[in-house]
N, C-alpha and C positions, 0 to 999 in steps of 0.2 A: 504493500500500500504506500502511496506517496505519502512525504508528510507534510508536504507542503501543497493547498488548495490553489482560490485563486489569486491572483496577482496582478498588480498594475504598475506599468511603468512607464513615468513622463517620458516624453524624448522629444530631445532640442532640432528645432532646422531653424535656416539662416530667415533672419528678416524679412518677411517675404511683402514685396512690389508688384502691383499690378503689370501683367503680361508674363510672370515667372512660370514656368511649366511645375505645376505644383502637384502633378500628378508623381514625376517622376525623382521630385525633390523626396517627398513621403515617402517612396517606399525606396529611394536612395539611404533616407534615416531611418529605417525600420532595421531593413538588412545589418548598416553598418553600426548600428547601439546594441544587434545582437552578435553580431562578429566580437565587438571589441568588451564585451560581457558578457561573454561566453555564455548567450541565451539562447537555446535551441529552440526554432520556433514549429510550429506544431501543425499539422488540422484542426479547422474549428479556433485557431486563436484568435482573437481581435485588433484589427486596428481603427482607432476613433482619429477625427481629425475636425476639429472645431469648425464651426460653420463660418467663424468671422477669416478663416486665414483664405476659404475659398472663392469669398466673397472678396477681399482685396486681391487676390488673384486675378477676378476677372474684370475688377474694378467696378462693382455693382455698385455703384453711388447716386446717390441725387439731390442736387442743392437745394435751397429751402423753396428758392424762386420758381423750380419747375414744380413742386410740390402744391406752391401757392397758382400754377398755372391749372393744375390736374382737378384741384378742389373748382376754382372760377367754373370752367369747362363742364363739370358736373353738378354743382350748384348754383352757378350766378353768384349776386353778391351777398349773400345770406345764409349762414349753417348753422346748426345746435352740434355741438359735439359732447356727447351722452358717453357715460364711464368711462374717463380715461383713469388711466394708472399714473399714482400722483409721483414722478422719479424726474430728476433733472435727466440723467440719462437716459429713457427712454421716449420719454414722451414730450419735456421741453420743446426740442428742435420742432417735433410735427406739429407742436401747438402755434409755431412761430412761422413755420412754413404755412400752416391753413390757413393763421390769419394775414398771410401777404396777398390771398387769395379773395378775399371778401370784404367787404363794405361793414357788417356788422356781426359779430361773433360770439354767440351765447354758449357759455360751460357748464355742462349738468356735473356736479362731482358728488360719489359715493361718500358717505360718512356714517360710523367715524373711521373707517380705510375702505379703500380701496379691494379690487378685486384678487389682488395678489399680498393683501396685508399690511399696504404701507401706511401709517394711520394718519390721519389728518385732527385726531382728536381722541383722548383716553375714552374708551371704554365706560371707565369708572365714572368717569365726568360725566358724560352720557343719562347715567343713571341717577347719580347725583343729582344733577340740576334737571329731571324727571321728565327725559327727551325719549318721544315714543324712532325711533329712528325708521319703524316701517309706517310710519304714516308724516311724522310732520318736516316740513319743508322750510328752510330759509334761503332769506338775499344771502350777502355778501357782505352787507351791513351787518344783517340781524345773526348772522354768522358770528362776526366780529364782536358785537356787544354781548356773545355768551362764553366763548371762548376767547381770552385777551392772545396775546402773540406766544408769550410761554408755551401756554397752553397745547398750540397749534402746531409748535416746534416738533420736528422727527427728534426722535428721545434721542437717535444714534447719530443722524447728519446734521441737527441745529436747525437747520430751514424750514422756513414759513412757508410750506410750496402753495397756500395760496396768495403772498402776498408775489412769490416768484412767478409764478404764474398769469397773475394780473399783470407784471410789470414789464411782460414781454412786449404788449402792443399795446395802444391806447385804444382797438375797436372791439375789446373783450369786455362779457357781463358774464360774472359766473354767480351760481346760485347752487341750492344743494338741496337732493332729492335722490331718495330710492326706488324712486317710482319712474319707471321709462316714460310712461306716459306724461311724466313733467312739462318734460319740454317740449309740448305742443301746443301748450299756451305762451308759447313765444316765437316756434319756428314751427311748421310742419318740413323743412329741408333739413335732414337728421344726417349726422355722420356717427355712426354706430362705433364705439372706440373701443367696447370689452373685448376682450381676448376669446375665451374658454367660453363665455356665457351669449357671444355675439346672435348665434342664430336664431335662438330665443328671443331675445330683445330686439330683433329685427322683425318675428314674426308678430310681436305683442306691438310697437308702432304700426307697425302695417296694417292692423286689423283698427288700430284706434284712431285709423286716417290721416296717416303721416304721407307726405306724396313723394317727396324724393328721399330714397333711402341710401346710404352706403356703406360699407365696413372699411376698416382699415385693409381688409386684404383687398378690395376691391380700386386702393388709390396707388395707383401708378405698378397698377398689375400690367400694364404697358408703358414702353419705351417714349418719352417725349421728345422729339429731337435728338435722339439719340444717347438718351438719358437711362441711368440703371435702372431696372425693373424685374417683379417679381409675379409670375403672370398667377401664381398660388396664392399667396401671401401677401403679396401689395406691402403695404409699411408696415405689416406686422412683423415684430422680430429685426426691424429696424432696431440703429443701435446708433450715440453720438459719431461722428468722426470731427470734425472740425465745427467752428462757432456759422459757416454756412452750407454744412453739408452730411449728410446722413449716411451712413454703411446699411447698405438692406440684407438681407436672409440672399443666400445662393442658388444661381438657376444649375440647373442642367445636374442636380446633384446625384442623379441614377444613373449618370453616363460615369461621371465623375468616379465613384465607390468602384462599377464593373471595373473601368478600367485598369483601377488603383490593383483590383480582387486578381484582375490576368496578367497583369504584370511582375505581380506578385508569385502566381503558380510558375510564370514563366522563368524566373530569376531562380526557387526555392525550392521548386517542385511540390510544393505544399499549396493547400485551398484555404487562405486565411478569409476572414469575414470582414466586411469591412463596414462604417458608417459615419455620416456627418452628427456632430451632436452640435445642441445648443446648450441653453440654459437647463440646468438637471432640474428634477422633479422632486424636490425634498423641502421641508418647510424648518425654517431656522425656530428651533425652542424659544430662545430668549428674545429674539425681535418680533417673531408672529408671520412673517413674513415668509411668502412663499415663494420660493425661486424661483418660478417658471413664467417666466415673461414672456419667452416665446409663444410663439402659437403650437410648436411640439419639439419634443426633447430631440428626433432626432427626423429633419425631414429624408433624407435619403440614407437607401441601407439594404446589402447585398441577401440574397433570396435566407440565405442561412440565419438571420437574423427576425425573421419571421413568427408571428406569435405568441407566445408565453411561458415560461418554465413549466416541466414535467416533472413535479416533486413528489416525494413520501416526509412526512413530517417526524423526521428523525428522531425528535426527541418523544413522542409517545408513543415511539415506538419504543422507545430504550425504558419509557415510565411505566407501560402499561400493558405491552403486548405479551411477555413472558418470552420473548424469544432469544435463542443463543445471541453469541455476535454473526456466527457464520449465517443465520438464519438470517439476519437482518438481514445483509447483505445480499442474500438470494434475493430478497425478497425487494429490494431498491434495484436490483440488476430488472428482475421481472415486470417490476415497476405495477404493478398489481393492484393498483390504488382500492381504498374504500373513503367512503366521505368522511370520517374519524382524521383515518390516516395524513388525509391531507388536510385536515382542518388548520386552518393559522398558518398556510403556503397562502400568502394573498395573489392573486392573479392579476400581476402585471405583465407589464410586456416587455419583454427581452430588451425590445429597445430602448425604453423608458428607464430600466433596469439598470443596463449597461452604458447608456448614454450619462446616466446621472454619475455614474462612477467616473467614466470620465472626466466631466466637468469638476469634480471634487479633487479626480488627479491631477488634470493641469491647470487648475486657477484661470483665476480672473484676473492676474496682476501682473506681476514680472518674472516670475518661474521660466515663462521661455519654454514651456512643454507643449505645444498646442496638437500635439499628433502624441497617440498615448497607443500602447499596446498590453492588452489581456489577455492573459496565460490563463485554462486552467475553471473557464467559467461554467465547461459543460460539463466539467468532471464532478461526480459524487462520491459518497464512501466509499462505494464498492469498485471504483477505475483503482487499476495498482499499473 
């Protein structure tokens, strides 16, 4: 029996510039981090490759101006922009691009956070000063005189992201409501901005007579003048680059992985897995905050990676079942399930699963790992 399970290892490549053949960089650092540390690579092992390195690759970008051209184009000079996620980094820029786009611009924001956690006001307060949060509504004023600036502050960043928010353009009115149907007492031209929960909220305006609708993957899911674009995704999974310009999510990402996957048999002689990851799928304990800003953990990702783990719940089997070791072991090879057996295997998906690891192994900061390799993930007790 091995005795070591699975395993994750950053691995570094060079700075990478729009037009660099980053297929061939990848599995040039895969190859050479296992040469020169003595890592045998295997069938079935993993390689992750962060979706922002492929995205500067091919230089998927788009300034605020063409952003502000895409919003005009499909609303005129008028939008409500309903649940955004309150983060300088992710949503700033797109709230400064829509409104170079329009004449008048109303913000419905979530409280007291946001869809992904980020809070714009305690909890506790909430309840304190005896605020129904699924029925009652305020301005931006009436905001302000219940909750002073402390208050309002990210416990971890310091920031007022409503006073930030406001102070991006002078054609913004924000107001605060959990109710979609809010803001159709100021606009029926809606820009649908949640993430996870968009379709839903697209179908609940729709039906309460909202006339022009759109989501964020729906803005600048095409090319403007030859501008980056993501014809899935739109600006979702967008990310800061510059104080005028945006990095969006990666096209072409199921060419991209194949490629990386036959290049790889062909160098190795092995069938490694491959996938683009974004933001993992796990929720930080002590901020509340949920890390997954993206629209998913891992948009492209080769056949092998499909699905969900095929588990026996190892520990009640060792609590409760009465069986030897060698019995267990039959018995995870046979893979034999009953619904006991796997109770408490939650059924995620491989990719979600694997992609989150990722993300966790090569940071968000200056590690310098953005291409990670998984040893190890589909082995169980019973692989020797």
């Amino acid at each position: 029996m091995r005795s070591i399970g699975t395993v994750s290892w950053g691995i570094r490549v060079p700075i990478i510039k729009k037009g660099d053949d980053l297929e061939n960089i990848v599995v040039d650092a895969v190859i050479s981090a296992s040469e020169s540390n003595n890592i045998l690579l295997n069938n079935r092992d993993i390689v992750g490759v962060t979706e922002s390195l492929l995205a500067r690759a091919q230089g998927n970008y788009v300034t605020l101006d063409t952003v502000g051209k895409d919003i005009n184009n499909k609303f005129g000079d008028e939008v409500g922009i309903i649940f955004p996620i309150l983060s300088r980094n992710r949503f700033a820029l797109i709230l400064k691009g829509v409104s170079r786009g329009v004449k008048k611009l109303y913000v419905q924001l979530n409280y007291p956070n946001d869809e992904v956690g980020n809070p714009i006001a305690s909890i506790n307060k909430i309840y304190e000063k005896g605020i129904n949060p699924y029925s009652d509504e305020f301005t931006e004023e009436e905001f302000k005189n219940i909750f002073n600036s402390d208050e309002r502050k990210n416990p971890f960043t310091g920031v007022d992201i409503l006073e930030y928010y406001k102070n991006l353009s002078d054609n913004i009115e924000i107001f605060f409501s959990n109710k979609p149907t809010s803001m159709l007492r100021y606009t029926k031209n809606i820009l649908v901005s949640d993430i996870h929960t968009r379709f839903r909220t697209k179908e609940i305006l729709k039906e309460a007579g909202a006339e022009i609708i759109y989501s964020l993957d729906e803005i600048l899911s095409e090319s403007i003048n030859g501008s980056g674009y993501n014809k899935d995704y739109g600006l979702l999974g967008s990310n800061y680059s510059t104080d005028e310009a945006l990095k969006l999510f990666p096209r072409d990402g199921q060419i991209f992985v194949n490629n990386i996957q036959n290049k790889l048999m062909e160098r190795t002689g092995k069938k490694l897995e491959v996938l683009i990851f974004g933001d993992g799928a796990f929720k930080d304990p002590a901020a509340g905050i949920w890390e997954l800003a993206d629209p998913v953990v891992s948009p492209a990702f080769t056949e092998g990676l499909v699905g969900t783990p095929s588990e026996i719940k190892l520990k009640f089997l060792a609590d409760s079942s009465g069986l030897s070791e060698t019995e267990i072991m039959e018995k995870i090879r046979l893979k034999n399930k009953t619904e006991k057996e796997s109770l408490g295997t939650t059924p995620r998906k491989i990719t979600d699963l694997v992609g989150s690891l990722c993300d966790l192994t090569s940071g968000s900061g200056d590690k310098g790992t953005p291409v990670v390799l998984v040893q190890g993930y589909f082995d169980n007790y019973a692989n020797i």
